[in-house]
C-alpha positions as CSV (number, residue, x, y, z in Angstrom):
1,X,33.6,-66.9,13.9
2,X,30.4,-65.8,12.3
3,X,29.7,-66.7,8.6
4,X,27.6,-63.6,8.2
5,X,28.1,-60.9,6.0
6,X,29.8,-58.3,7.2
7,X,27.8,-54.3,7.1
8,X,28.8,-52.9,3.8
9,X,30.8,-50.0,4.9
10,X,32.0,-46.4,2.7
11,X,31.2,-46.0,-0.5
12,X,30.0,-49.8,-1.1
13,X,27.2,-48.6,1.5
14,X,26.8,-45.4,-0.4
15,X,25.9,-47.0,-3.6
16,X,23.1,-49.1,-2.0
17,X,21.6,-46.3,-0.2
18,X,21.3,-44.2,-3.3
19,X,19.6,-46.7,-4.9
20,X,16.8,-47.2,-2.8
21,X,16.8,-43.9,-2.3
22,X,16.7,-43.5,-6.5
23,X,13.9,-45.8,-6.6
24,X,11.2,-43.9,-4.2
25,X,8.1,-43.6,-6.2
26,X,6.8,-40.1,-7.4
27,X,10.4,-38.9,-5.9
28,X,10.6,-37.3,-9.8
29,X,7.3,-35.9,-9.8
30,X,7.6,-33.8,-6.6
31,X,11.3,-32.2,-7.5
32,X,9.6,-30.9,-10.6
33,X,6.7,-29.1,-9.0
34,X,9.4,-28.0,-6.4
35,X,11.1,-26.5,-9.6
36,X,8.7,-25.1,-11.2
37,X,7.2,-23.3,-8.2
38,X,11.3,-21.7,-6.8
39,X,11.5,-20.6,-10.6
40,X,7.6,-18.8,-10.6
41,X,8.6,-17.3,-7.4
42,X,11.9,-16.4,-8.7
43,X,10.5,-14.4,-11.6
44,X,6.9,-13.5,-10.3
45,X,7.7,-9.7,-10.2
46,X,9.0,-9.5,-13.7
47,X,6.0,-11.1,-15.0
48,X,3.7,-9.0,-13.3
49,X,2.0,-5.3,-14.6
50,X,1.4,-3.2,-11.3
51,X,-1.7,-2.0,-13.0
52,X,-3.2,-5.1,-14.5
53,X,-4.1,-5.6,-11.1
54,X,-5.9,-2.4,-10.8
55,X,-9.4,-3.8,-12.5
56,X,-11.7,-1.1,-13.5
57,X,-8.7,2.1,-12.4
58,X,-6.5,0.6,-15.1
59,X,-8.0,3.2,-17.3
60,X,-8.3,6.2,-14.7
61,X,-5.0,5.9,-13.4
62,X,-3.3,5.5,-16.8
63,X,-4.8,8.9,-18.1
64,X,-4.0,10.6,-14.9
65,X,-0.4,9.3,-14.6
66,X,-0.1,10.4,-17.9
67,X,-2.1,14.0,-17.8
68,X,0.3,14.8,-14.5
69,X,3.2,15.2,-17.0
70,X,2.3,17.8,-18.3
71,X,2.1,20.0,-14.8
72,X,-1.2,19.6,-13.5
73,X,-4.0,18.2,-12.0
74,X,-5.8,15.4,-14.4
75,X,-9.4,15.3,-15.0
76,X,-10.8,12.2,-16.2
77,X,-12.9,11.5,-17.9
78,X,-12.6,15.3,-19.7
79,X,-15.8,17.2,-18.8
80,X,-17.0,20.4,-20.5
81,X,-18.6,22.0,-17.0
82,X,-15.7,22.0,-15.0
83,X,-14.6,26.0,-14.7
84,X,-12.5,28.7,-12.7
85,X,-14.2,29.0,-9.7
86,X,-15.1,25.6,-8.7
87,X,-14.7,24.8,-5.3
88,X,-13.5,21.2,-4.8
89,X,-12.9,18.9,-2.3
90,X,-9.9,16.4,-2.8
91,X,-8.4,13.2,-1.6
92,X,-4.8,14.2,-2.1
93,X,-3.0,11.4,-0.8
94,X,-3.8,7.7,0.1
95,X,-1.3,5.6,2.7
96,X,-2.5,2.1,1.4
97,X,-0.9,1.6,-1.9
98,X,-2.4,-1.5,-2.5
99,X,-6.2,0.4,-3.6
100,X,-5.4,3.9,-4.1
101,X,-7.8,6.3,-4.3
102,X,-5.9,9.7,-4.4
103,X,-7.1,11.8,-6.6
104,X,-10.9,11.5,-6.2
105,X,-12.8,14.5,-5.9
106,X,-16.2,16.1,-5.7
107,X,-17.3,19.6,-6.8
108,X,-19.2,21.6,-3.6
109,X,-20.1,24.3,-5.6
110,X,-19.1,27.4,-8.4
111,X,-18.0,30.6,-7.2
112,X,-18.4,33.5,-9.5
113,X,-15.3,34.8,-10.6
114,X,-16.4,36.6,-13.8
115,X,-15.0,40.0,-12.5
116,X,-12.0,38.6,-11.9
117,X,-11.2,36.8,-15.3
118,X,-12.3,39.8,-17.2
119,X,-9.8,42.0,-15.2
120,X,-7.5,39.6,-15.7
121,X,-7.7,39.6,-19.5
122,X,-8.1,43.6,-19.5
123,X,-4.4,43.4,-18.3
124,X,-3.1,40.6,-20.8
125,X,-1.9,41.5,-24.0
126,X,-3.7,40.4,-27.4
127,X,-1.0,39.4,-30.6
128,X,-2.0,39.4,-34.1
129,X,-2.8,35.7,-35.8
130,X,0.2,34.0,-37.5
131,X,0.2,34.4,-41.2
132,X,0.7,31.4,-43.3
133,X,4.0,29.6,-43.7
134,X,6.3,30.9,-46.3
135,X,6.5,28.7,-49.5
136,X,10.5,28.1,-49.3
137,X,13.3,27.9,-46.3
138,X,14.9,30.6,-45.7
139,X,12.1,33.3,-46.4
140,X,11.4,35.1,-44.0
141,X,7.9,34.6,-42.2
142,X,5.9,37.8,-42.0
143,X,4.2,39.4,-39.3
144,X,0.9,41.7,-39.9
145,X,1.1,45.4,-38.9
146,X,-1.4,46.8,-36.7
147,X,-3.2,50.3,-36.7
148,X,-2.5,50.6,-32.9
149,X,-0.1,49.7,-30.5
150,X,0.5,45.8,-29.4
151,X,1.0,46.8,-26.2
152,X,-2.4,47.9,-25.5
153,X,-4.8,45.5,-24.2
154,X,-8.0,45.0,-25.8
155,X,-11.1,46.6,-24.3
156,X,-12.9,43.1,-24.0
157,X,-11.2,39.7,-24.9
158,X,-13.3,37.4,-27.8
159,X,-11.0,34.3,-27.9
160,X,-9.7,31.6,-25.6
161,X,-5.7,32.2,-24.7
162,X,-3.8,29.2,-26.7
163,X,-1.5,26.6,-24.9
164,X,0.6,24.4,-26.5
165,X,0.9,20.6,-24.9
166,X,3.7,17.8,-26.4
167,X,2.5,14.1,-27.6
168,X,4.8,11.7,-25.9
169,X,4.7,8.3,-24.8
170,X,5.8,6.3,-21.8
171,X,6.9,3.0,-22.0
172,X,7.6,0.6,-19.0
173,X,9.5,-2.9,-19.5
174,X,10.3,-5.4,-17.3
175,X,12.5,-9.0,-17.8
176,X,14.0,-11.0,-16.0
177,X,15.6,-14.9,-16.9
178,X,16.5,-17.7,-14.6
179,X,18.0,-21.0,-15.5
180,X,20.2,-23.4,-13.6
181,X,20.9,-27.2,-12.7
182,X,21.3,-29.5,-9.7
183,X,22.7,-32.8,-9.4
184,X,22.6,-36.0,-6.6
185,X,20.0,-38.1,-6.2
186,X,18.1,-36.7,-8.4
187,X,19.8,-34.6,-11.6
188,X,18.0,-31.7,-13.2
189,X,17.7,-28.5,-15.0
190,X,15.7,-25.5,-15.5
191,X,14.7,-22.1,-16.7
192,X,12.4,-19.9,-16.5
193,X,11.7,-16.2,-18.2
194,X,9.3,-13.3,-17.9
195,X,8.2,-10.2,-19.0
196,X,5.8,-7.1,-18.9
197,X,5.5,-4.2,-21.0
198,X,3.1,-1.3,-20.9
199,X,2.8,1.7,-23.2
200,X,1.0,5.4,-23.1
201,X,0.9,7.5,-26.1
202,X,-1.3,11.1,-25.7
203,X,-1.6,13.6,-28.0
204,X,-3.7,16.4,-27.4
205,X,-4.4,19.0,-30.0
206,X,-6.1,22.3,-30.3
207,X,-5.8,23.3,-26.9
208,X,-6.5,27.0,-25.0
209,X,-6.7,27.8,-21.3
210,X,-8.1,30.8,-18.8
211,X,-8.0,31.4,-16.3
212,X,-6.6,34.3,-12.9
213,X,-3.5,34.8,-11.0
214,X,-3.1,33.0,-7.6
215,X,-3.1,36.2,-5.5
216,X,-6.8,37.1,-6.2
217,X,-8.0,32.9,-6.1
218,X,-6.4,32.8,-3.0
219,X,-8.7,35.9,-1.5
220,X,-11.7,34.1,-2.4
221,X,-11.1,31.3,-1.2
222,X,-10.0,32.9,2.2
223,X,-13.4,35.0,2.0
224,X,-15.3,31.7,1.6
225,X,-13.8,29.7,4.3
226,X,-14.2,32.5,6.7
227,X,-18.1,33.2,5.8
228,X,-20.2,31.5,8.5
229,X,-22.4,29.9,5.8
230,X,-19.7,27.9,4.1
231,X,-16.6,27.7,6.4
232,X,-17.4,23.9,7.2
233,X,-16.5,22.9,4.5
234,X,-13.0,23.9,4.9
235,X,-12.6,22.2,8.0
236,X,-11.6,18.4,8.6
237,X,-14.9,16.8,9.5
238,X,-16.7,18.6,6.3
239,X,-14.0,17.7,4.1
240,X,-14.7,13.8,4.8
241,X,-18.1,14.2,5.1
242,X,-18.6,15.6,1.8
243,X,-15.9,13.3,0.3
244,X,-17.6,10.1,2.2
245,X,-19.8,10.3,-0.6
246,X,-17.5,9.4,-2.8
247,X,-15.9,6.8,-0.7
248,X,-18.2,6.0,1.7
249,X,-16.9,5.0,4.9
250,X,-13.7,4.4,3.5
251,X,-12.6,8.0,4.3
252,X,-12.8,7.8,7.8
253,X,-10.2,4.5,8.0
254,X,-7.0,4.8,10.0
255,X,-3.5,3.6,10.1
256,X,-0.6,2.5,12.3
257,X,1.8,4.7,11.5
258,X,4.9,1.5,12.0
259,X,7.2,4.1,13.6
260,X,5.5,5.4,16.0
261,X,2.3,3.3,16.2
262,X,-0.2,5.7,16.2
263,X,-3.2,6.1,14.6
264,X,-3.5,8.3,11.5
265,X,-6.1,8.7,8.7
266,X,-5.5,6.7,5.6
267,X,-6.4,9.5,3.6
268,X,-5.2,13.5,3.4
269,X,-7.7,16.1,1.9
270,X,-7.5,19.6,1.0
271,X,-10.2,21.8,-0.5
272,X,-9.1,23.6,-3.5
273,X,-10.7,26.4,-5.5
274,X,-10.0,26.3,-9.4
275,X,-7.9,29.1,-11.1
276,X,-7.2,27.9,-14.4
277,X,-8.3,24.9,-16.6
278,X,-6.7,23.3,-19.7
279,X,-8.9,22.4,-22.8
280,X,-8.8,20.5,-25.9
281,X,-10.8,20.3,-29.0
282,X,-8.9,17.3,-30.1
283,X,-7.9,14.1,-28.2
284,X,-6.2,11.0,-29.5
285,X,-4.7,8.3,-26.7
286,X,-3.7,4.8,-26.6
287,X,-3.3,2.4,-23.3
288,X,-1.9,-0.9,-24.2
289,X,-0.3,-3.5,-21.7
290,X,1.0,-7.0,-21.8
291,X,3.1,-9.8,-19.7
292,X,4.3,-13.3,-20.2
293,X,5.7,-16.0,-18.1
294,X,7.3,-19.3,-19.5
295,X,8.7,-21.9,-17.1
296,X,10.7,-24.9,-18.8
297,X,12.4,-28.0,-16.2
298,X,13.6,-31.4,-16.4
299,X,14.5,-33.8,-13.9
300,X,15.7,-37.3,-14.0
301,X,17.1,-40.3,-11.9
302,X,20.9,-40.6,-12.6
303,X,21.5,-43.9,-14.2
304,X,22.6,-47.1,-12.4
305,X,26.1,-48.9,-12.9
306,X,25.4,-51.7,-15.4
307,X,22.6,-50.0,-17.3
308,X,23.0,-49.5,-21.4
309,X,23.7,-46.2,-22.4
310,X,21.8,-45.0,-24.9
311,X,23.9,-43.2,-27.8
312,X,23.9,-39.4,-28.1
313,X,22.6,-38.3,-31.6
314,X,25.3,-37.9,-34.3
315,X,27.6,-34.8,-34.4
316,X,26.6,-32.6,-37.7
317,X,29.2,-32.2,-40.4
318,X,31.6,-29.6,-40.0
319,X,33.4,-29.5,-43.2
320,X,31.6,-27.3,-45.0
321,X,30.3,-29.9,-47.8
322,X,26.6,-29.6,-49.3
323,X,25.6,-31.7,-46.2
324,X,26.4,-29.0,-43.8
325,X,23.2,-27.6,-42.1
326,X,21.6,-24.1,-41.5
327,X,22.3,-22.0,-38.8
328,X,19.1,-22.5,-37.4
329,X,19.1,-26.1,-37.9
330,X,22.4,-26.1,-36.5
331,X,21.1,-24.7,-33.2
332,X,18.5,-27.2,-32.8
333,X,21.1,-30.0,-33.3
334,X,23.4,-29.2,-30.8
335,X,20.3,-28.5,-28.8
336,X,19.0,-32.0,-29.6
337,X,22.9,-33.6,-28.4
338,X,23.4,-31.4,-25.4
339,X,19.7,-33.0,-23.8
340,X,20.6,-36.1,-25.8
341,X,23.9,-36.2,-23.6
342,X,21.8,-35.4,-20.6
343,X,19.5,-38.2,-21.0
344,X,22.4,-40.5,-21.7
345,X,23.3,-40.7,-18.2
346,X,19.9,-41.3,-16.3
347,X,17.7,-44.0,-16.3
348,X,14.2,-41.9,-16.8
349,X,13.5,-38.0,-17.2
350,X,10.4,-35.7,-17.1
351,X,10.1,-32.4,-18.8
352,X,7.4,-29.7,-18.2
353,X,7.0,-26.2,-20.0
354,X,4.3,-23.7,-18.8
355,X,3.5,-20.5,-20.5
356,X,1.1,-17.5,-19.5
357,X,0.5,-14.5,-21.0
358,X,-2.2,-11.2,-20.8
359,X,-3.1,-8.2,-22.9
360,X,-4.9,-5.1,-22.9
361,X,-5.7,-2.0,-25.0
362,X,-7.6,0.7,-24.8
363,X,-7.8,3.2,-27.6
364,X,-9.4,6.5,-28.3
365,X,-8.6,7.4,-32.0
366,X,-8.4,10.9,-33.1
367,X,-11.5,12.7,-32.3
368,X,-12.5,16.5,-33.5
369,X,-15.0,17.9,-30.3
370,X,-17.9,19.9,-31.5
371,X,-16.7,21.9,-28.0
372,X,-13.9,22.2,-25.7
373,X,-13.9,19.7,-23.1
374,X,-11.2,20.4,-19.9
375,X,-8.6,18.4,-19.5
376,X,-6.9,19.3,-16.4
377,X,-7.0,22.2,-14.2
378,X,-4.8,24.6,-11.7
379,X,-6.0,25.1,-8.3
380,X,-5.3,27.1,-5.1
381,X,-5.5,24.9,-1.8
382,X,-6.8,25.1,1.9
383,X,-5.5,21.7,3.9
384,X,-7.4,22.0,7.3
């Protein structure tokens, strides 16, 4: 017979493996960066703003998501010499999402359309102005007579049509929480929250338009792209070449299309000829955006048979007397017990709270133009 021990077998075994395992230095330190990092990923799109990201478009792309609302193309920033007749080239679409550029354009050249805006307006119908508001509800709001019939167009039109645009705002929110807990050789919990907010507000004020029907823009812009001095420019290769000046090289890039896998261009472009544009005398718009990220965790070795317990912290009174506390202090209390319990059964803990957060604003207060600038436009489009 041998006097040596005999292995320590089942859960006598058990006890001595966690324990060295329990013991493994900077074990602690390296569950709490794996926490931290599962929750960050976890909550990483909640956190984010899409067009934070975008760097010097933030601004651009706001205005023209916004301006698109309304049923037509954006201009930014809002120019004066932009008129019917224009002939544009565009970048109408863009298949990387990551750095897009739709939207970008370059004027080629005017087209005269004078005769056609002025027969336009010959056919358009001219009301009286609106008289002033009656003094109490319920009167009845008067019109002006006038010597000849309203159904008669005037001989030669000396005011801009009006158009009438809404203020609204867009708001965009995101939020998202995470918390849980794990327990074995190590114990721990965690949490973890974001959010992101952004916010649009546009008002646009004093506003008029002019512009022709679609039936006569679309003749001249037929005319032009069949006239041996400009149709070029209505053809693939002089659409990117004019636009390349814009984007440089960039217009010429391809993609695998996944399905298929072949090669298309990244970008689509159409020329377009301007038949109506959208003005303003008054502007007012505010871009603001914001995110935040907070990451709380804990982790702790479990504590070992035979170690002294510390005490949790006392319960708070509950009857009521002059000793009960607060609501709020309340709250902390049981939050105080509940990690006082927690710490109770493990021999050491480590807690680690991170917190990021971002803003940005951008505000144009309420400004009264000397002249109308354009806004936004109406087009009629060749795609080659």
């Amino acid at each position: 017979m041998s006097d040596q021990p005999a292995p320590a077998t089942g859960q006598a075994a058990g006890v001595k493996q966690r324990q060295g395992i329990a013991w493994k230095p900077g074990l602690v330190g390296i569950a709490v960066v794996a926490v931290l990092a599962a929750a960050f990923a976890a909550i990483r799109w909640a956190g984010s703003n899409d067009r934070q990201d975008q760097g010097d478009q933030l601004i651009s792309s706001q205005w023209n998501n916004a301006i698109k609302r309304l049923g037509f193309e954006p201009v930014y920033p809002p120019v004066e010499d932009l008129a019917v007749g224009d002939v544009l080239a565009l970048v109408t679409a863009d298949s990387v999402a990551g750095e897009p550029l739709a939207g970008q354009s370059l004027k080629l050249m005017h087209l005269d359309l004078t005769p056609e805006i002025e027969e336009n307006y010959r056919q358009t119908y001219r009301f009286p102005a609106t008289t002033a508001r009656p003094d109490q509800n319920g009167q009845i709001w008067a019109q002006i007579e006038t010597a000849e019939s309203l159904f008669k167009p005037p001989a030669a039109r000396t005011t801009l049509p009006l158009v009438l645009f809404p203020r609204f705002t867009i708001v965009h929110n995101r939020r998202a929480e995470a918390g849980g807990s794990f327990s074995g050789v190590l114990q721990g919990i965690f949490g973890a929250a974001a959010a992101s907010t952004e916010s649009i507000d546009v008002q646009i004020s004093a506003t008029e338009t002019y512009g022709i029907s679609a039936v006569p823009a679309e003749l001249r812009l037929l005319s032009f792209c069949e006239d041996k001095k400009t149709q070029f420019f209505c053809t693939e290769e002089g659409l990117r070449r004019q636009l390349s000046i814009v984007l440089g090289s960039k217009i010429n890039d391809k993609i695998k299309d996944p399905k298929t896998g072949q090669e298309l261009p990244r970008f689509s472009v159409e020329l377009a000829l301007v038949n109506r544009v959208f003005l303003a005398r008054s502007i007012q718009t505010s871009f603001s955006s914001g995110s935040s990220t907070s990451v709380r965790g804990k982790v702790a070795q479990p504590r070992l048979a035979g170690s002294t317990e510390p005490q949790p912290a006392p319960a708070p009174p509950g009857d009521g007397g002059a000793g009960t506390p607060s609501g709020e202090a309340l709250a902390r209390t049981i939050e105080e017990r509940g990690v006082a319990a927690f710490n109770a059964q493990r021999d050491s803990s480590g807690l680690v709270a991170l917190q990021r957060d971002s803003s940005s604003g951008v505000l144009l207060p309420d400004t009264i133009l000397a002249r109308p600038l354009v806004v936004g436009f109406k087009s009629v489009r060749w795609k080659p």
